[in-house]
C-alpha positions as CSV (number, residue, x, y, z in Angstrom):
1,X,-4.1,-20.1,89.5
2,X,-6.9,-18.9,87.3
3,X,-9.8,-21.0,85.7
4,X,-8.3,-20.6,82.4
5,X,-4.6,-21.4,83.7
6,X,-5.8,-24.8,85.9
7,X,-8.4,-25.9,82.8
8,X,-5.4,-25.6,80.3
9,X,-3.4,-27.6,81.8
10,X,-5.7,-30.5,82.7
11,X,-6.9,-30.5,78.7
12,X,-3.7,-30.5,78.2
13,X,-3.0,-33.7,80.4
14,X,-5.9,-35.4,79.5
15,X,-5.4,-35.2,75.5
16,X,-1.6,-36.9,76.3
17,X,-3.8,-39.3,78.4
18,X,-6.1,-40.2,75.1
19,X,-3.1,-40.1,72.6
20,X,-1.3,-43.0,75.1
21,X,-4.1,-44.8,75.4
22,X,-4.6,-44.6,71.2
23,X,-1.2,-45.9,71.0
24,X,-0.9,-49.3,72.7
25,X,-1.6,-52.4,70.9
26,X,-4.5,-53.9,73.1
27,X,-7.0,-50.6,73.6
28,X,-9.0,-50.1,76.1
29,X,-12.2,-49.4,74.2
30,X,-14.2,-47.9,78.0
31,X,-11.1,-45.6,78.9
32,X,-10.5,-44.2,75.3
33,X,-14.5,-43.2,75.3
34,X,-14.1,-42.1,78.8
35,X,-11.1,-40.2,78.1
36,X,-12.6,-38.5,74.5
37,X,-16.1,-37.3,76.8
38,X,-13.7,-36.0,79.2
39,X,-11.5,-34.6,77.1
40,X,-14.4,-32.6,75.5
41,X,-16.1,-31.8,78.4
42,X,-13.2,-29.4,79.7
43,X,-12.3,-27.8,76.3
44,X,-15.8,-26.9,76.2
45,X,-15.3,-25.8,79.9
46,X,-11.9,-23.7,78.8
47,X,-14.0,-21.8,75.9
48,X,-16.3,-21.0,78.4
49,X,-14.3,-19.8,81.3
50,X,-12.1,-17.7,78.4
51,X,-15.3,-15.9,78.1
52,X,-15.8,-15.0,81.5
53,X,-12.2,-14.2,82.4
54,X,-11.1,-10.3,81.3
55,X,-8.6,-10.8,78.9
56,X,-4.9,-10.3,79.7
57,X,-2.9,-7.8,77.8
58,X,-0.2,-8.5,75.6
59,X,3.0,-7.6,77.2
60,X,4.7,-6.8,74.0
61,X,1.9,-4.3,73.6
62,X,1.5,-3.2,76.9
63,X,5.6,-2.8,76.9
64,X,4.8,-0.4,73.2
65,X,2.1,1.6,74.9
66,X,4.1,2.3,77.9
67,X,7.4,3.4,75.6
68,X,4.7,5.7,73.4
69,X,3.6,6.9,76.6
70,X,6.7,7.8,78.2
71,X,8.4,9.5,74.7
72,X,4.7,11.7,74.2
73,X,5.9,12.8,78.3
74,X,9.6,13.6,77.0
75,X,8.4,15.3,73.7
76,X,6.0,17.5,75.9
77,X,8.8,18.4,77.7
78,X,11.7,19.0,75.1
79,X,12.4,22.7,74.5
80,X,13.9,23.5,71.0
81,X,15.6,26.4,72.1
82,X,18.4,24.4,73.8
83,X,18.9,22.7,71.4
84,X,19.5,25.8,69.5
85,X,21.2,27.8,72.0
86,X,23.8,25.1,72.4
87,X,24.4,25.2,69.1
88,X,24.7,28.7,68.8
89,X,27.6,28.4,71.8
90,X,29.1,25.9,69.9
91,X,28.1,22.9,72.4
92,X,25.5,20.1,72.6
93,X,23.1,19.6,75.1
94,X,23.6,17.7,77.9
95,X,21.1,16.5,80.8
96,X,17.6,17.3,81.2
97,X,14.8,15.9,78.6
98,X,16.6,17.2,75.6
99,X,19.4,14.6,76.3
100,X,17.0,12.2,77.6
101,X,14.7,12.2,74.5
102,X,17.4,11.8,72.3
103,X,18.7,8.3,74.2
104,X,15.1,7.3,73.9
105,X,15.4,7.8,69.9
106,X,19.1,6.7,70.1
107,X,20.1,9.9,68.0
108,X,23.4,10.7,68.9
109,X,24.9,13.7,70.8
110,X,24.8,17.0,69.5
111,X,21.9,16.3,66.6
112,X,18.3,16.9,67.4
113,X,15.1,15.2,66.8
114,X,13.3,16.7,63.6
115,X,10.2,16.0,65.4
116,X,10.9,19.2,67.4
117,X,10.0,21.6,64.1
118,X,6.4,20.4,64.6
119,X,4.2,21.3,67.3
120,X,1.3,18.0,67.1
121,X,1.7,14.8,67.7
122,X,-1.4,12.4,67.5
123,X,-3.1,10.8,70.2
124,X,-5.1,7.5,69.5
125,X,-7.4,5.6,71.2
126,X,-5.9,1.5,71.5
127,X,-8.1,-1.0,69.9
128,X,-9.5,-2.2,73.2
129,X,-10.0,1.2,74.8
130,X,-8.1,0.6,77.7
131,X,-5.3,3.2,77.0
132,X,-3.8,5.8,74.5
133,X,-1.1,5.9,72.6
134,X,1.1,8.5,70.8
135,X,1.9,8.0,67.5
136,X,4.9,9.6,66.1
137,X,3.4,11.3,63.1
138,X,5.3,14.4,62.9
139,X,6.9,13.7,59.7
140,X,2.8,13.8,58.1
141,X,2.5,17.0,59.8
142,X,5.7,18.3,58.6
143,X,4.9,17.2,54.7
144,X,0.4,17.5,55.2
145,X,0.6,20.0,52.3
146,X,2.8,19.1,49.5
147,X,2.5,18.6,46.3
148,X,4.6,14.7,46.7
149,X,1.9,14.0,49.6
150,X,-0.9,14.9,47.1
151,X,0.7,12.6,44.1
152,X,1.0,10.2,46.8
153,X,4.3,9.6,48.0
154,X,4.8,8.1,51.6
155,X,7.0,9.7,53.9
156,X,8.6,7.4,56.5
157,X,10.4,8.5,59.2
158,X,13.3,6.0,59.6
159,X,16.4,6.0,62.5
160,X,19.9,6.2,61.6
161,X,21.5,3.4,58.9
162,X,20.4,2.2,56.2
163,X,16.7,2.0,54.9
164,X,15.2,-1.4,53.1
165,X,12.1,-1.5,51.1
166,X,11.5,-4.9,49.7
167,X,9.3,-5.2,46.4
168,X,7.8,-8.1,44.8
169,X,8.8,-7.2,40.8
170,X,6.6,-10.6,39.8
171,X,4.4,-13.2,41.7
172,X,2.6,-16.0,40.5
173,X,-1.1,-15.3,39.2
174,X,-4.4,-17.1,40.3
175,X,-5.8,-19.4,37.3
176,X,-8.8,-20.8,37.0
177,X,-8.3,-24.3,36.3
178,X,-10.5,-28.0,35.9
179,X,-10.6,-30.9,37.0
180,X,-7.5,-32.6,36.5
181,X,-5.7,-29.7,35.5
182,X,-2.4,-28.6,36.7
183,X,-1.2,-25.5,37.9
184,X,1.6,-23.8,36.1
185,X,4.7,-23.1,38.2
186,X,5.2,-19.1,39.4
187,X,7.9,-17.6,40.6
188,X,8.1,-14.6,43.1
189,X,11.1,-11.8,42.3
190,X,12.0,-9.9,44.8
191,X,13.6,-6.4,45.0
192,X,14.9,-4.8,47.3
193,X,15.2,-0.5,46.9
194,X,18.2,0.2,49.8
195,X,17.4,4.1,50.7
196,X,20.7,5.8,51.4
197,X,20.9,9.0,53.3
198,X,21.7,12.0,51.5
199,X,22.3,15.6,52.5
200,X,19.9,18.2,51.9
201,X,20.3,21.7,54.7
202,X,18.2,24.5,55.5
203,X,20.8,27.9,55.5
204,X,19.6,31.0,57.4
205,X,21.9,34.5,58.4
206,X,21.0,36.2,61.2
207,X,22.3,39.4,63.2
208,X,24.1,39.1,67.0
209,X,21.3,41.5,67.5
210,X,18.5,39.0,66.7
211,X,20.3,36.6,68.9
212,X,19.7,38.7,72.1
213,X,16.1,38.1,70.9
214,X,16.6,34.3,71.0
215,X,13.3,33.3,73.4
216,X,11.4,35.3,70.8
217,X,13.0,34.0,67.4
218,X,12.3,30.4,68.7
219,X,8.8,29.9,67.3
220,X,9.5,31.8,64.0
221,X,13.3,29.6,63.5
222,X,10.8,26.6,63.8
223,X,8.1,27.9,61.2
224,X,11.4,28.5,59.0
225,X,13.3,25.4,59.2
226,X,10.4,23.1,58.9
227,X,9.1,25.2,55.8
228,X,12.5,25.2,54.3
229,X,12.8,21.3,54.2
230,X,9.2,20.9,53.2
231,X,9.9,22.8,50.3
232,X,13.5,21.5,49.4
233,X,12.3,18.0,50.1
234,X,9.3,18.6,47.9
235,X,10.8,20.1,44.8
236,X,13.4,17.1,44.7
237,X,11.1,14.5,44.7
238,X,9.6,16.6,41.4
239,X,12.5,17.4,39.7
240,X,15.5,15.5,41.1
241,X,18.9,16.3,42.5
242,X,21.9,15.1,40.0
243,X,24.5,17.8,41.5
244,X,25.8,16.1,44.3
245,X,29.5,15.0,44.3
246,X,28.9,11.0,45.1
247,X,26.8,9.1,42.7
248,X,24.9,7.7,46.2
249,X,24.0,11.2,47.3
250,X,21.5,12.0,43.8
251,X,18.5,11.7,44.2
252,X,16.0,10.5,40.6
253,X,12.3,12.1,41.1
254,X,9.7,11.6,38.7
255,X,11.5,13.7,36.1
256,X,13.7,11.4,35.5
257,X,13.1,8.4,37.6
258,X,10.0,6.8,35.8
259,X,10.3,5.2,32.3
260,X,8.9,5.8,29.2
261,X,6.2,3.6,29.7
262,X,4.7,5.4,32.6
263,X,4.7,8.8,30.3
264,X,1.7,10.1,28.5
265,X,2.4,13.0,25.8
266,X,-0.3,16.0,24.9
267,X,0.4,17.7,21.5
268,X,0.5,21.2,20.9
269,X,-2.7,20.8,19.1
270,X,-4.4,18.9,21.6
271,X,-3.4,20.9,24.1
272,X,-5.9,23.8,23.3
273,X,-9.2,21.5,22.6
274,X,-11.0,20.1,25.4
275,X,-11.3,16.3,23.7
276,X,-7.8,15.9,23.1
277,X,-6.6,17.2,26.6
278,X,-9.5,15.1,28.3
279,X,-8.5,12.2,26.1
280,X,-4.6,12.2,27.8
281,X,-6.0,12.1,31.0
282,X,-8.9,9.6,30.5
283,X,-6.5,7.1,28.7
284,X,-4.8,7.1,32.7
285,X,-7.5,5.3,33.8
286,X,-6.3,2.1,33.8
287,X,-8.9,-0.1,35.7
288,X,-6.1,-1.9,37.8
289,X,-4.2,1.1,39.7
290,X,-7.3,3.6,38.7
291,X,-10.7,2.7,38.5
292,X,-12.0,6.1,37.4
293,X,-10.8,9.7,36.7
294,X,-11.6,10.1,40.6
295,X,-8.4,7.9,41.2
296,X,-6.3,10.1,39.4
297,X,-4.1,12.3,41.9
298,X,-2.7,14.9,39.4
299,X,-0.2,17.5,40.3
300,X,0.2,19.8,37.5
301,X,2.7,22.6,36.7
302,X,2.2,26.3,36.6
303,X,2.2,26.4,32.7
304,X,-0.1,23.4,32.0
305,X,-2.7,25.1,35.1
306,X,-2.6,28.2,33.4
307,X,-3.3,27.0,30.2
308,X,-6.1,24.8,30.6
309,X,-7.5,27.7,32.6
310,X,-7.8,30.2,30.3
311,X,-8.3,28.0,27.2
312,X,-12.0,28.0,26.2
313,X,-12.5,25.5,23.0
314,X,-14.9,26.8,20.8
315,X,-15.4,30.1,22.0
316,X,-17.2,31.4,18.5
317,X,-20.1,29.2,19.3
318,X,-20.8,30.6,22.8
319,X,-18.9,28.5,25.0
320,X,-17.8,29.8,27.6
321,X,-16.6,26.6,29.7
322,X,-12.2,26.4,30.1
323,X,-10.8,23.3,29.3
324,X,-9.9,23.5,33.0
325,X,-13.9,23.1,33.8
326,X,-14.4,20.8,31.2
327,X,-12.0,18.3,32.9
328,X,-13.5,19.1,36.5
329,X,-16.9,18.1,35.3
330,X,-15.5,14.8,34.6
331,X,-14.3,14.1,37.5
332,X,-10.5,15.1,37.7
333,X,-9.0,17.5,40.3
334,X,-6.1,18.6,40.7
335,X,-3.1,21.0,42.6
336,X,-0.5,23.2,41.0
337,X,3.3,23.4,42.0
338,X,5.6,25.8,41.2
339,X,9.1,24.5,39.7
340,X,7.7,21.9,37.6
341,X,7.2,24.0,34.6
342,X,6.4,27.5,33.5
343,X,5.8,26.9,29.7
344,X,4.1,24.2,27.8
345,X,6.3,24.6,24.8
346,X,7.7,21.1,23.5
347,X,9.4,18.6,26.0
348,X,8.2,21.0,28.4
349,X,6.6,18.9,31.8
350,X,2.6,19.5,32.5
351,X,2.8,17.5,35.7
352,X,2.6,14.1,37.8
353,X,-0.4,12.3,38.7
354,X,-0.6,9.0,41.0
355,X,-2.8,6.3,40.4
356,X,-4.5,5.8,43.7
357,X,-5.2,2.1,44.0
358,X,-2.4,0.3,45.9
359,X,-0.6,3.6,46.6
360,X,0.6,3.4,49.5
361,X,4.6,2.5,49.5
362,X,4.8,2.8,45.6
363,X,7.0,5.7,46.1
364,X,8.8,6.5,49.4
365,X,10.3,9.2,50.9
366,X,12.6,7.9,53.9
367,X,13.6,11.1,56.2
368,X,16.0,10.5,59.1
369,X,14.8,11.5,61.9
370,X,17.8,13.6,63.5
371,X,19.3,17.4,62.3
372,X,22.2,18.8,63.2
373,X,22.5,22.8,64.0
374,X,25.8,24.1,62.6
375,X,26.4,28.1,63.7
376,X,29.6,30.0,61.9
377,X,29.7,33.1,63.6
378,X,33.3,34.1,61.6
379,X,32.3,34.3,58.4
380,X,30.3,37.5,58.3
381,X,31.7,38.7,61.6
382,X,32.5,41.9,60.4
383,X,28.9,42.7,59.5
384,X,27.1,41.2,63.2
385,X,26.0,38.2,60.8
386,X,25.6,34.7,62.4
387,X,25.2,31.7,59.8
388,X,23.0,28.8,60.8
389,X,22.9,25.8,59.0
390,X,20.6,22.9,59.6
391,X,21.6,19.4,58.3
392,X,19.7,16.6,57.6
393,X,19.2,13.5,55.5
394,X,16.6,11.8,53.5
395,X,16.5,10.2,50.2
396,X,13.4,9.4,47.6
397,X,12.7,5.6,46.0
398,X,10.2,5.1,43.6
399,X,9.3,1.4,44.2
400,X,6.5,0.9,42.0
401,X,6.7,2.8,38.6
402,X,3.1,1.6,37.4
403,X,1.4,3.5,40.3
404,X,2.6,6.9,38.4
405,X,2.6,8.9,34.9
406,X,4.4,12.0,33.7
407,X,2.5,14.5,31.5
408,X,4.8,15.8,28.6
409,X,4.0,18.0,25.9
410,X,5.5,17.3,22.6
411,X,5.1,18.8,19.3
């Protein structure tokens, strides 16, 4: 038995001992002060011996480390192309790591891990530097450079079922208050944003001569599927998906899925002068979820970038600054996307900017973590063509409106 073990347990013993001797009508004034220096004596003993004694893990984190540890071994060891060549024969893969990974995940038979169309995962150092663990971060790696990752959007990788985000809509506020003063009664509303999965698939042709080549089209098939939902996933979140056949499948972006309030308009006068574009976006700054134009995480569309770029205000006096300069020297930044908008004519987009205080989880982006490889080799048999289709689902929540704001122009 260790120090710590055997002092617990007599501190423990003696503080019953004390409490006992508290209770009884008659006390015995020498054993209670006997009992109280004792009882001190060892807890101060305990803290001491706590100190000297290496402290033991915790098994529910030594259990996490160890499960990281073994699925980083398995990921290492999955090959892609199996899981590609078995679709291509029209089976699923059975035995080896590829089946073994997938229990680990518990992602049925015949889907594969979407991890697999990204070649990093991240190794980090535990807290007490004693071990490492793999984090599964593939779904940053897959997403690092989109415009919905620069606006802010948090993509979650999430296993099969149904995905829960709950959201306090209203809480109580701190007041100050004097003495004697009561408190007024709050009350806490929760929501709850219940992410369904929805179809979205990446569709590539390819010849039965490229599939003698498989070893060698393995790399470029991963480069092409994990590009295609990056940019499918990407564009949705923007602009929204209304033409699926159930009303659970649509996916709302920022086009349509923030209200009114959270849009700020740009006339077609303003538009070409400096103050009244700098205006729009300085008006963002909100001092709650932005403290300065810093805070401002501003995707903007082709049209609006191209405008602002070329625009100089005031050209006859001998400026030369863009509006685009203009708003760079105070402080804004920004990224262009294509698919947003090509015009600025009225009703027309100019972008999407996050407010970056208390970001994280405003809007989420749930992608479940298993594909599905679906090869039709009949439909353009005559021509040597081989259809691939990969499936997958995801869906898109905006949890916290006020965290966002859609440019508009008007007239």
């Amino acid at each position: 038995m260790t120090p710590v073990k055997r002092l617990s347990l007599e501190l423990n013993d003696l503080k019953h001992q004390l409490a006992d001797a508290l209770e009884v009508e008659e006390r015995d004034t020498d054993l209670i002060q006997r009992l109280t220096r004792e009882v001190r004596s060892t807890d101060d003993a305990l803290t001491a011996a706590k100190l000297l004694e290496p402290e033991q893990p915790d098994p529910v984190i030594t259990e996490t480390r160890q499960f990281d540890s073994k699925l980083a071994e398995l990921r290492a060891s999955v090959d892609l192309t199996k899981h590609v060549k078995a679709a291509l024969a029209g089976t699923i893969v059975q035995g080896g790591p590829e089946a073994e990974y997938n229990a680990e995940l518990k992602i049925d038979a015949g889907w594969f891990p979407l991890d697999l169309l990204t070649r990093q995962l991240e190794e980090r150092a535990a807290r007490d530097g004693d071990a490492a663990s793999s984090q599964a971060t593939w779904i940053d790696y897959l997403f690092a450079n989109t415009a919905a990752e620069r606006v802010g959007v948090s993509f979650r990788p999430v296993a099969p079922g149904l995905h829960s985000i709950p959201t306090f809509t209203a809480a109580p506020s701190g007041l100050q208050r004097g003495r004697g003063e009561a408190v007024a009664e709050g009350t806490f509303t929760l929501a709850v944003s219940e992410m369904t999965p929805t179809r979205n698939a990446v569709y590539g042709i390819y010849s039965v001569e490229d599939e003698s080549r498989l070893s060698g089209m393995s790399d470029a098939m991963v480069r092409a599927m994990s590009g295609g939902i990056a940019e499918a996933v990407d564009l949705a979140i923007f602009k929204g998906d209304a033409g699926a056949s159930e009303a659970s499948a649509d996916i709302t972006g920022f086009q349509t899925g923030l209200a009114a309030a959270q849009e700020v308009t740009i006339t077609q006068a303003n538009k070409l002068l400096a103050a009244g574009t700098l205006a729009a976006f300085a008006g963002m700054v909100d001092g709650r979820y932005a403290t300065s134009m810093a805070d401002l995480r501003a995707v903007l569309s082709v049209g609006a970038n191209t405008l602002w770029a070329s625009t100089v205000p005031n050209a006859a006096n001998g400026n030369q600054r863009t509006i685009a300069a203009i708003l760079r020297e105070n402080g804004l930044s920004w990224t262009t996307r294509d698919g947003i908008e090509a015009n600025t004519a009225n009703d027309d987009f100019g972008g999407y900017i996050g407010l970056a205080q208390g970001l994280e989880g405003a809007a989420v982006a749930a992608v479940w973590n298993q594909g599905r490889l679906v090869r039709d080799e009949y439909t353009g048999k005559t021509k040597g063509e081989i259809e691939l289709t990969l499936d997958y689902q995801w869906d898109f929540a905006i949890v916290r409106n006020a965290n966002f704001r859609r440019l508009k122009f008007v007239t």
